[in-house]
mmCIF file of the N, C-alpha and C atoms, coordinates in Angstrom:
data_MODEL
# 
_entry.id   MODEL 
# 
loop_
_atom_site.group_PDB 
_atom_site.id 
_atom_site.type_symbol 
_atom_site.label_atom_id 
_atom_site.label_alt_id 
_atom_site.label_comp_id 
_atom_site.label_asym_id 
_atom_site.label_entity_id 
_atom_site.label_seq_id 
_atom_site.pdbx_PDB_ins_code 
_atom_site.Cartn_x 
_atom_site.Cartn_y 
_atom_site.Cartn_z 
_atom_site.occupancy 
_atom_site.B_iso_or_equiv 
_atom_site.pdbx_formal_charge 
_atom_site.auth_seq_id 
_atom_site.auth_comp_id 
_atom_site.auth_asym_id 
_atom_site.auth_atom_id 
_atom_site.pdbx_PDB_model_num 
ATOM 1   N N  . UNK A 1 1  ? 55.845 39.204 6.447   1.00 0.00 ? 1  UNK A N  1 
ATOM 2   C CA . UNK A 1 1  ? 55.260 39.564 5.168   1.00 0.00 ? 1  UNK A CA 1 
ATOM 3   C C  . UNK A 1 1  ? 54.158 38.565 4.804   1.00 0.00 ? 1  UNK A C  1 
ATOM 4   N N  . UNK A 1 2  ? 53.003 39.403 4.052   1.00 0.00 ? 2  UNK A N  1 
ATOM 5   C CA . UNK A 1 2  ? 52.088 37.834 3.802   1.00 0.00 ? 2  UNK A CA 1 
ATOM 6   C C  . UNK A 1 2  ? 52.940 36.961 2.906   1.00 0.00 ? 2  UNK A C  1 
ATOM 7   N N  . UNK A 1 3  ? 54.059 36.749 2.234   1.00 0.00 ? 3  UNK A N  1 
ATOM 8   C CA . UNK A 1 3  ? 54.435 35.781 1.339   1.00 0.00 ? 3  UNK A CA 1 
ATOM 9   C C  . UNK A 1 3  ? 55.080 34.908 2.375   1.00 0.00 ? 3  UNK A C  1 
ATOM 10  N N  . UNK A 1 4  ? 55.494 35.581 3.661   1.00 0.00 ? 4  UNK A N  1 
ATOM 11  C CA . UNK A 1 4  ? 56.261 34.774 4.669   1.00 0.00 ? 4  UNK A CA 1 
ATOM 12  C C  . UNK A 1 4  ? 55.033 33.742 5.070   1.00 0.00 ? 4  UNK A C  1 
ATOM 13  N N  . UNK A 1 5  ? 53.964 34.616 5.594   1.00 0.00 ? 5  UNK A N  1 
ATOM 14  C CA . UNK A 1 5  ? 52.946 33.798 6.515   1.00 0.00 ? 5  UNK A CA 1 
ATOM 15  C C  . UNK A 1 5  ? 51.943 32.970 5.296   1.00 0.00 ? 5  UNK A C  1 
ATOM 16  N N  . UNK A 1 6  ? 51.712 33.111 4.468   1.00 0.00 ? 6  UNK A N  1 
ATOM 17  C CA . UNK A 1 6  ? 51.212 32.392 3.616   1.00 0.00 ? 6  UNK A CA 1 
ATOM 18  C C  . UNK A 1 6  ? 51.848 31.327 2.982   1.00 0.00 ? 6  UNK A C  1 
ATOM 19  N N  . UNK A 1 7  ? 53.653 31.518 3.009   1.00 0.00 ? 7  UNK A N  1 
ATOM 20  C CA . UNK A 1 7  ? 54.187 29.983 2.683   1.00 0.00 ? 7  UNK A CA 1 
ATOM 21  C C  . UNK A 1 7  ? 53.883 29.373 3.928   1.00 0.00 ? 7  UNK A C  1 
ATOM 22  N N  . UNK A 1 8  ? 54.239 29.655 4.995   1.00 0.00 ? 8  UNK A N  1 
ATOM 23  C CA . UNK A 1 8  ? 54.255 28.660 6.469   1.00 0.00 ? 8  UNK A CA 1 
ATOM 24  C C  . UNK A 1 8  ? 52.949 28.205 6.538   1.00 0.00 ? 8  UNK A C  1 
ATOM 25  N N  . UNK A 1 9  ? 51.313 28.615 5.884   1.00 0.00 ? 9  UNK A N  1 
ATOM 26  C CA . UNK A 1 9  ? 50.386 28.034 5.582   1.00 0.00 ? 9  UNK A CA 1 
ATOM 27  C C  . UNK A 1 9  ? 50.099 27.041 5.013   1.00 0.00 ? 9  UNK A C  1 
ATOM 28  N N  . UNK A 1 10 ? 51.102 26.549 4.081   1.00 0.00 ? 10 UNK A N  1 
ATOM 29  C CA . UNK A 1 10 ? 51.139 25.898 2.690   1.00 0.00 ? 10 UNK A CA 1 
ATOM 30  C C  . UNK A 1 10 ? 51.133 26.538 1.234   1.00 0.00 ? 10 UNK A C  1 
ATOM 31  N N  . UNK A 1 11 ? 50.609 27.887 1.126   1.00 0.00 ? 11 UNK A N  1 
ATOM 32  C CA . UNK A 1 11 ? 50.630 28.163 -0.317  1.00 0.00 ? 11 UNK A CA 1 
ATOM 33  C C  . UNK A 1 11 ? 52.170 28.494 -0.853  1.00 0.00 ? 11 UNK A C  1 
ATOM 34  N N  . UNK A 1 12 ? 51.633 28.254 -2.543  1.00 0.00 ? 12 UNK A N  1 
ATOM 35  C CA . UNK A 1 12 ? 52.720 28.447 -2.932  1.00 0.00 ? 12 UNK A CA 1 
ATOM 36  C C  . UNK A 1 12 ? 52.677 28.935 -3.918  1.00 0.00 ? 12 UNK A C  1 
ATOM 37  N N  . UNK A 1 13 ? 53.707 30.135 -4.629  1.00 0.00 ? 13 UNK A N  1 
ATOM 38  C CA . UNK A 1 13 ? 53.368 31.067 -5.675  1.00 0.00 ? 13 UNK A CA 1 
ATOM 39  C C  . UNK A 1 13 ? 53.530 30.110 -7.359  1.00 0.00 ? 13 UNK A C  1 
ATOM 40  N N  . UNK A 1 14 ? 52.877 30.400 -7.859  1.00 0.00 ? 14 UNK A N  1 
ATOM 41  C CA . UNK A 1 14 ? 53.492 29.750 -9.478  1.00 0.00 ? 14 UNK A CA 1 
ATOM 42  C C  . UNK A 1 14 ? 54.747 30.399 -9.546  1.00 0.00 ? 14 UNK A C  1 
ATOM 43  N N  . UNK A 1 15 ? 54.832 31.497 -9.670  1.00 0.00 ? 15 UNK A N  1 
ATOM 44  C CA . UNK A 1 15 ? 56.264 32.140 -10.332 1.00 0.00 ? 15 UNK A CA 1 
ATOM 45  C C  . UNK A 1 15 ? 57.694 31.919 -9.066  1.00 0.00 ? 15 UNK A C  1 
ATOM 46  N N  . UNK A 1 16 ? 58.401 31.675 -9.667  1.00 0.00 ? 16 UNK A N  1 
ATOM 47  C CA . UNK A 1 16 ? 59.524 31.245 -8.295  1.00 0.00 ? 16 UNK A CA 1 
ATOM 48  C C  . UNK A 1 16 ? 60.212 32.371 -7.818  1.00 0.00 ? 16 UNK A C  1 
ATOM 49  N N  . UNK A 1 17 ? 59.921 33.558 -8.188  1.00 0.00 ? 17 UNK A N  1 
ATOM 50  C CA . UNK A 1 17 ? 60.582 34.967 -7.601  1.00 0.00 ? 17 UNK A CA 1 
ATOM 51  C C  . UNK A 1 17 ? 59.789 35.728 -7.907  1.00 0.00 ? 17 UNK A C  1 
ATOM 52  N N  . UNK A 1 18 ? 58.908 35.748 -6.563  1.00 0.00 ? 18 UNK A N  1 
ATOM 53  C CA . UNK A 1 18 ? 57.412 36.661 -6.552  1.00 0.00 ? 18 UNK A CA 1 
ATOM 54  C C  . UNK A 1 18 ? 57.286 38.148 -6.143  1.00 0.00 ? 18 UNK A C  1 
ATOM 55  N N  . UNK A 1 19 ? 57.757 38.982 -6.403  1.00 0.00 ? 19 UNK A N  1 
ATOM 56  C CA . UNK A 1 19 ? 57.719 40.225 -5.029  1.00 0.00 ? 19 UNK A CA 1 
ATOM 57  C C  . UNK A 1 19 ? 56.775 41.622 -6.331  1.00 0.00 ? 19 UNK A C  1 
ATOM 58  N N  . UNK A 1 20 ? 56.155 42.501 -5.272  1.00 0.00 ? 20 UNK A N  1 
ATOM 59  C CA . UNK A 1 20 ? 55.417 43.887 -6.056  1.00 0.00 ? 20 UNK A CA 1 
ATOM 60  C C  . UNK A 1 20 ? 56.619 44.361 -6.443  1.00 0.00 ? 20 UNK A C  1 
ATOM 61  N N  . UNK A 1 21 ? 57.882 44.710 -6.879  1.00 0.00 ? 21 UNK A N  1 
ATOM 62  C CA . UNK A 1 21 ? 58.673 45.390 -7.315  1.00 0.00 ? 21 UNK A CA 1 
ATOM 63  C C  . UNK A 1 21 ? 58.849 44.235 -8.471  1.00 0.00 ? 21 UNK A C  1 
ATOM 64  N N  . UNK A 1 22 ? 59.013 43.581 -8.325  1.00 0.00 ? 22 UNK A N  1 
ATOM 65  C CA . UNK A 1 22 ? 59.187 42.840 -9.352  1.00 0.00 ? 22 UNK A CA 1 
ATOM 66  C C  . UNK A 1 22 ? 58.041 42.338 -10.900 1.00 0.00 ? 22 UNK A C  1 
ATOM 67  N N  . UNK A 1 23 ? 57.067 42.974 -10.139 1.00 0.00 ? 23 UNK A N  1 
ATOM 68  C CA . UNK A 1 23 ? 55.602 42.736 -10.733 1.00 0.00 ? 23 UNK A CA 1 
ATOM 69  C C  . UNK A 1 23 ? 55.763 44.133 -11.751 1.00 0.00 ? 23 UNK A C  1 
ATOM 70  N N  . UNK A 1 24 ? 56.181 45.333 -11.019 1.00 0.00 ? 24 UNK A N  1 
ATOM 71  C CA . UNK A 1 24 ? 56.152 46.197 -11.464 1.00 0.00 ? 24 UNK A CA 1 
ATOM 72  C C  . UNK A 1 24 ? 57.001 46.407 -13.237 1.00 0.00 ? 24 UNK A C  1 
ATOM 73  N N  . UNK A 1 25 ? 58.438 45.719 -12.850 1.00 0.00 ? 25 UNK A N  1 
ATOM 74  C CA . UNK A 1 25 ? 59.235 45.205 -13.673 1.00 0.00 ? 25 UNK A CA 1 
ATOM 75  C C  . UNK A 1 25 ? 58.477 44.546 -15.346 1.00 0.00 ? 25 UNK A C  1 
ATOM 76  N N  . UNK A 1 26 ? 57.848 43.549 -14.539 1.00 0.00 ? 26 UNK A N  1 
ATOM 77  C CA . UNK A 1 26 ? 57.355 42.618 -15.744 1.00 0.00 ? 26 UNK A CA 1 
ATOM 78  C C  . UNK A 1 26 ? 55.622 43.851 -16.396 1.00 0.00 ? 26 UNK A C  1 
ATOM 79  N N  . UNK A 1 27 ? 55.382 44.710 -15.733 1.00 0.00 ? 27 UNK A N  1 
ATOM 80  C CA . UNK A 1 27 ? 54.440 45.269 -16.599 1.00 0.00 ? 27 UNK A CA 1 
ATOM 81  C C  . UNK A 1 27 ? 55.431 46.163 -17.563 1.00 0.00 ? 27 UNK A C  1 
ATOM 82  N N  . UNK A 1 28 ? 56.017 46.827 -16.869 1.00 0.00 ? 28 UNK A N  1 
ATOM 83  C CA . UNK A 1 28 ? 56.881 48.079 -17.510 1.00 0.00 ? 28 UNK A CA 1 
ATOM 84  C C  . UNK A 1 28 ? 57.465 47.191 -19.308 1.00 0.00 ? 28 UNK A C  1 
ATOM 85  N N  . UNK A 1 29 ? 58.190 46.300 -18.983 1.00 0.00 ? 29 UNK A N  1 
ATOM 86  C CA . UNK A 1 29 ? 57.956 45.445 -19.686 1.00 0.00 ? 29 UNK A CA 1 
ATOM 87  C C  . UNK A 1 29 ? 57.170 44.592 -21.060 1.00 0.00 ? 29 UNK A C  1 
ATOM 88  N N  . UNK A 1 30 ? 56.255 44.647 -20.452 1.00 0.00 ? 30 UNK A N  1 
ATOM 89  C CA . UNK A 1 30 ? 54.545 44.331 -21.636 1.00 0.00 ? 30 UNK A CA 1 
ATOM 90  C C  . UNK A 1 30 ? 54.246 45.245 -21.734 1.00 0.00 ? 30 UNK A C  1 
ATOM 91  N N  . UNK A 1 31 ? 54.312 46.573 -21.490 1.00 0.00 ? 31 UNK A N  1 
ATOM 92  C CA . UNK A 1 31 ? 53.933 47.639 -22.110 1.00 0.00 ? 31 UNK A CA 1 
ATOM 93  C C  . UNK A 1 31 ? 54.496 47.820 -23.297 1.00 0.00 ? 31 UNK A C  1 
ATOM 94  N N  . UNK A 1 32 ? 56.298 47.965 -23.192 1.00 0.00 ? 32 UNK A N  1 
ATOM 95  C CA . UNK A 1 32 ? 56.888 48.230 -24.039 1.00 0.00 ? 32 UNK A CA 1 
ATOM 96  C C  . UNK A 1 32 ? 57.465 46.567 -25.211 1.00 0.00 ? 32 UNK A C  1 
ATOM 97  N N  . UNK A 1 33 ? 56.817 45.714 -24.802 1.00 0.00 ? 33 UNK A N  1 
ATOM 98  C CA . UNK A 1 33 ? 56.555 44.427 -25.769 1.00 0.00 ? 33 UNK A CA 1 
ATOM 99  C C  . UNK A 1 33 ? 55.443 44.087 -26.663 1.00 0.00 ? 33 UNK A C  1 
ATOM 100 N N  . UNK A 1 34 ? 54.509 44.373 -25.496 1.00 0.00 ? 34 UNK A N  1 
ATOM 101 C CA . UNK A 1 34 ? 52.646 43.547 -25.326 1.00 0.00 ? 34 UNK A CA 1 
ATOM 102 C C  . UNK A 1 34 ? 53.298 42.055 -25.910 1.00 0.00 ? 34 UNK A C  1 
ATOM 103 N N  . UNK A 1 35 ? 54.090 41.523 -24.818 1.00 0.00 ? 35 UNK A N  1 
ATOM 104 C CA . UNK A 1 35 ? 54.034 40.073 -25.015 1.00 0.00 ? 35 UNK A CA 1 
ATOM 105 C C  . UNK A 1 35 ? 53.377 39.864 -24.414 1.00 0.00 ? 35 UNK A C  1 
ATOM 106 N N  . UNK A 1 36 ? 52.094 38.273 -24.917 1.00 0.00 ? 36 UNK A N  1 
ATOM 107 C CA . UNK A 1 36 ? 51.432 38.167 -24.009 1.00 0.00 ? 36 UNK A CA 1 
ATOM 108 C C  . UNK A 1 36 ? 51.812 37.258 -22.950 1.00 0.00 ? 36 UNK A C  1 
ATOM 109 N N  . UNK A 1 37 ? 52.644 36.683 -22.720 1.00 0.00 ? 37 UNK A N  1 
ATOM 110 C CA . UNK A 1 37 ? 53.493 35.399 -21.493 1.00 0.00 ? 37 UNK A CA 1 
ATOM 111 C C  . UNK A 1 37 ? 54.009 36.369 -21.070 1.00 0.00 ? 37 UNK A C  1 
ATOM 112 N N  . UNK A 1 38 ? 54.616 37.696 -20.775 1.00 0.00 ? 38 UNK A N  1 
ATOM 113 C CA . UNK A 1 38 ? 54.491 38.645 -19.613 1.00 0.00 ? 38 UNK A CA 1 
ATOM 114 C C  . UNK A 1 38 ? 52.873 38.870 -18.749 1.00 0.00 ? 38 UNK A C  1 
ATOM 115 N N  . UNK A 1 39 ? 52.243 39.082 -19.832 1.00 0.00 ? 39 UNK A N  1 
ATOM 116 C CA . UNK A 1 39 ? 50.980 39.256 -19.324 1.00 0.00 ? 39 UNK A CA 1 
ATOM 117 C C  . UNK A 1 39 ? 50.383 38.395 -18.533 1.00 0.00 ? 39 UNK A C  1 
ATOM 118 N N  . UNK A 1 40 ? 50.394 37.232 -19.113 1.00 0.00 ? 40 UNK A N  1 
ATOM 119 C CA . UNK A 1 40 ? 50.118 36.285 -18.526 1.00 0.00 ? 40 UNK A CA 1 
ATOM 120 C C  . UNK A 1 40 ? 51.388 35.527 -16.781 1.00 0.00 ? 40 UNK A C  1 
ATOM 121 N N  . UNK A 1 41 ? 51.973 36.241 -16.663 1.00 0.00 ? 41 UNK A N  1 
ATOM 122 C CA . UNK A 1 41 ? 52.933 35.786 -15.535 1.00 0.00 ? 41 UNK A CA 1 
ATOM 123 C C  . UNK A 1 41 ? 52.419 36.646 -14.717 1.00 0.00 ? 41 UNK A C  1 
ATOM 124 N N  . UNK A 1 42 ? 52.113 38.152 -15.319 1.00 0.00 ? 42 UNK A N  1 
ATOM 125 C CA . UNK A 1 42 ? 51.584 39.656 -14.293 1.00 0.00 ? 42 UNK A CA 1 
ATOM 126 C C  . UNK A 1 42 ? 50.427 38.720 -13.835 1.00 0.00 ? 42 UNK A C  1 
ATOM 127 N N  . UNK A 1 43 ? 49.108 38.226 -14.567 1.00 0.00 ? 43 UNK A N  1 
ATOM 128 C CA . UNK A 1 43 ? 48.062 37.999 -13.956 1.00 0.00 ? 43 UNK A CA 1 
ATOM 129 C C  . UNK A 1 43 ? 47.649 36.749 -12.969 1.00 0.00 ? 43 UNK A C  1 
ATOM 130 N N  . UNK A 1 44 ? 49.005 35.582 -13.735 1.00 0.00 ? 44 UNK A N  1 
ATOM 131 C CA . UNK A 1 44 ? 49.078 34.535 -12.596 1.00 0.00 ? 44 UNK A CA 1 
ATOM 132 C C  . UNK A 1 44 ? 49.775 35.240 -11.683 1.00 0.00 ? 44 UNK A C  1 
ATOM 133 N N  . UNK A 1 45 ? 50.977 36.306 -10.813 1.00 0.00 ? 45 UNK A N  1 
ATOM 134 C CA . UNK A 1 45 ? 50.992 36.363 -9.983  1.00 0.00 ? 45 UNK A CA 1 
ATOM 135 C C  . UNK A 1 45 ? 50.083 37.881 -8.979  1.00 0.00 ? 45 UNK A C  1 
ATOM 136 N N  . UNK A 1 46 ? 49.114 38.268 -9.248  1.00 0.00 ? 46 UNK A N  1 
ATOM 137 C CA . UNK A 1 46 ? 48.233 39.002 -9.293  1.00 0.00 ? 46 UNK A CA 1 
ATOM 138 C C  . UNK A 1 46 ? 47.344 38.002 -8.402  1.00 0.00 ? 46 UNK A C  1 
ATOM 139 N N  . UNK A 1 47 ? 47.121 36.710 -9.207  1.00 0.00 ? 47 UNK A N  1 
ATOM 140 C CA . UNK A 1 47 ? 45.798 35.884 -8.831  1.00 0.00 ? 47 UNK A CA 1 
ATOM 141 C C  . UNK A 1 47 ? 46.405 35.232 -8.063  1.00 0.00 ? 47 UNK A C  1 
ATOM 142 N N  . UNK A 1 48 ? 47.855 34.776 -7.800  1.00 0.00 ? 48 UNK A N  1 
ATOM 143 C CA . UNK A 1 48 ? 48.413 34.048 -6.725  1.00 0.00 ? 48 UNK A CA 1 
ATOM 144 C C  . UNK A 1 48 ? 48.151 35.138 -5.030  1.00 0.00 ? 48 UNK A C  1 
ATOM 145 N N  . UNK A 1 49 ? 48.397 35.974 -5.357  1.00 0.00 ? 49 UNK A N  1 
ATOM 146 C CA . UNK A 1 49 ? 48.237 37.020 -4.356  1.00 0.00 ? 49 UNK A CA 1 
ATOM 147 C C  . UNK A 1 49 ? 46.710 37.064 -3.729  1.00 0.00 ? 49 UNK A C  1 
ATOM 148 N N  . UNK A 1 50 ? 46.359 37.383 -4.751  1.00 0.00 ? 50 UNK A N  1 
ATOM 149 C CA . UNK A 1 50 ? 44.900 36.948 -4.019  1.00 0.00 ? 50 UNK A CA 1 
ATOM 150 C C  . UNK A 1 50 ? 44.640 35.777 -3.448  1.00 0.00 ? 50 UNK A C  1 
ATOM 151 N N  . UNK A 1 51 ? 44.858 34.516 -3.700  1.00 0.00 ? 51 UNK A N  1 
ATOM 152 C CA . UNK A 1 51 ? 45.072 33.670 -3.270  1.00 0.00 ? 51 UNK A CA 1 
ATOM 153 C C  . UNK A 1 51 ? 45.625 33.289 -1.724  1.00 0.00 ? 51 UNK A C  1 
ATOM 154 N N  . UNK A 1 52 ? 46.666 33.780 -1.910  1.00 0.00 ? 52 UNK A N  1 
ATOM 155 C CA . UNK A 1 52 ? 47.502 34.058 -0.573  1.00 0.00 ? 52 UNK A CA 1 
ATOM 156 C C  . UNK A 1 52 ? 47.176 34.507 0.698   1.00 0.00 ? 52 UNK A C  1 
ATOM 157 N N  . UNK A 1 53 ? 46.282 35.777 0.037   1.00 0.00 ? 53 UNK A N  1 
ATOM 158 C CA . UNK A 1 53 ? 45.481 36.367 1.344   1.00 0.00 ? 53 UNK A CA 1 
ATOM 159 C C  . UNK A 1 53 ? 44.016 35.891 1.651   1.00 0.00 ? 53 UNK A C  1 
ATOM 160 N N  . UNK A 1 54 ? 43.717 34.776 0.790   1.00 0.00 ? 54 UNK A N  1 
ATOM 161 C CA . UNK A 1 54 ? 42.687 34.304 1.350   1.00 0.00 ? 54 UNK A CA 1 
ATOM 162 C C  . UNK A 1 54 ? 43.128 32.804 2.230   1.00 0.00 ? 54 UNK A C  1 
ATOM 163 N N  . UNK A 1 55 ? 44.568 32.381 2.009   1.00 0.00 ? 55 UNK A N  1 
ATOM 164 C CA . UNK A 1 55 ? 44.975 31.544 2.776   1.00 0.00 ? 55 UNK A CA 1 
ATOM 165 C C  . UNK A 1 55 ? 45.120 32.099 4.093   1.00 0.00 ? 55 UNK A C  1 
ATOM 166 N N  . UNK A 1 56 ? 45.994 33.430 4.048   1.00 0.00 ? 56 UNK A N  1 
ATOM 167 C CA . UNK A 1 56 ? 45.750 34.160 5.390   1.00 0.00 ? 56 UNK A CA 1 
ATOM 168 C C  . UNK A 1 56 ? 44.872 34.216 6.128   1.00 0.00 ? 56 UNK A C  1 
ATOM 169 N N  . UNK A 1 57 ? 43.614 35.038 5.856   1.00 0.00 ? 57 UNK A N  1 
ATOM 170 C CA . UNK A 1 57 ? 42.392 34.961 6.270   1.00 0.00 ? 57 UNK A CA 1 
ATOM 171 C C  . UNK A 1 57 ? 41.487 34.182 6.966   1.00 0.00 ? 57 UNK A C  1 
ATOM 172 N N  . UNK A 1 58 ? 41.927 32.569 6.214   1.00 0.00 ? 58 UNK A N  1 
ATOM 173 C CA . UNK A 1 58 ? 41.132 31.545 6.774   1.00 0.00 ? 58 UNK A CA 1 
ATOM 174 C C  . UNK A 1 58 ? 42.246 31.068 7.365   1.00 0.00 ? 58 UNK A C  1 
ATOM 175 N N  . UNK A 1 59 ? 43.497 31.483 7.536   1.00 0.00 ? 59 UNK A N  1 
ATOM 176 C CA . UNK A 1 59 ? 44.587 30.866 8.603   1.00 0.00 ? 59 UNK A CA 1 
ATOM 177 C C  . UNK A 1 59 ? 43.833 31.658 9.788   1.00 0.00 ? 59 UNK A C  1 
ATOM 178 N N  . UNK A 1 60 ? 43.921 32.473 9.853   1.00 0.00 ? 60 UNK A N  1 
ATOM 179 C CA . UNK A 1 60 ? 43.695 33.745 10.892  1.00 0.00 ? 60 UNK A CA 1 
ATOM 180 C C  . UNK A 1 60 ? 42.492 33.459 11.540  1.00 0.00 ? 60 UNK A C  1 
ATOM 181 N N  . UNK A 1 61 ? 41.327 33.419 11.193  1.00 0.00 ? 61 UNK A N  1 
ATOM 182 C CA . UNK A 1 61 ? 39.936 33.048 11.514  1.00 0.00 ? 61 UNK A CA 1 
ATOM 183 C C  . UNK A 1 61 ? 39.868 31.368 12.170  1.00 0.00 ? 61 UNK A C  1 
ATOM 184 N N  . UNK A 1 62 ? 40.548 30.571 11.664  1.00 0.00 ? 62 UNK A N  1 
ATOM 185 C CA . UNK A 1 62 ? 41.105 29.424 12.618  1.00 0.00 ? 62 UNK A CA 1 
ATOM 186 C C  . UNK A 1 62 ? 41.654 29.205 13.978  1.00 0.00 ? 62 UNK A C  1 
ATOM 187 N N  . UNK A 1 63 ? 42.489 30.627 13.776  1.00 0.00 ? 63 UNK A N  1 
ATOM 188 C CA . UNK A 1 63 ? 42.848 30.776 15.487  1.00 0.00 ? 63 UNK A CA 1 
ATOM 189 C C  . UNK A 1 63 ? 42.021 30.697 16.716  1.00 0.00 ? 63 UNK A C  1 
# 
């Protein structure tokens, strides 16, 4: 999984239980809150992800 190959890179997520089902969770969530520290956890792990796969990327291109 990239969360597999992107920890063995070094990155590391802010949120300590990261997964898209779980992302899904915390919107469903702020919809029916609009808290914004949901919001804000959706978009730090959103931007961690991106992140991730650019650790990939330049793991990969290193080879």
């Amino acid at each position: 999984s990239i969360k597999t190959l992107a920890k063995y890179l070094g990155f590391n997520w802010r949120d300590t239980s990261p997964s898209g089902a779980e992302s899904i969770e915390w919107y469903h969530r702020w919809v029916e809150t609009d808290d914004p520290s949901i919001k804000q956890r959706i978009l730090d792990y959103n931007e961690d992800d991106c992140s991730a796969t650019r650790v990939l990327l330049d793991g990969i291109r290193s080879l």
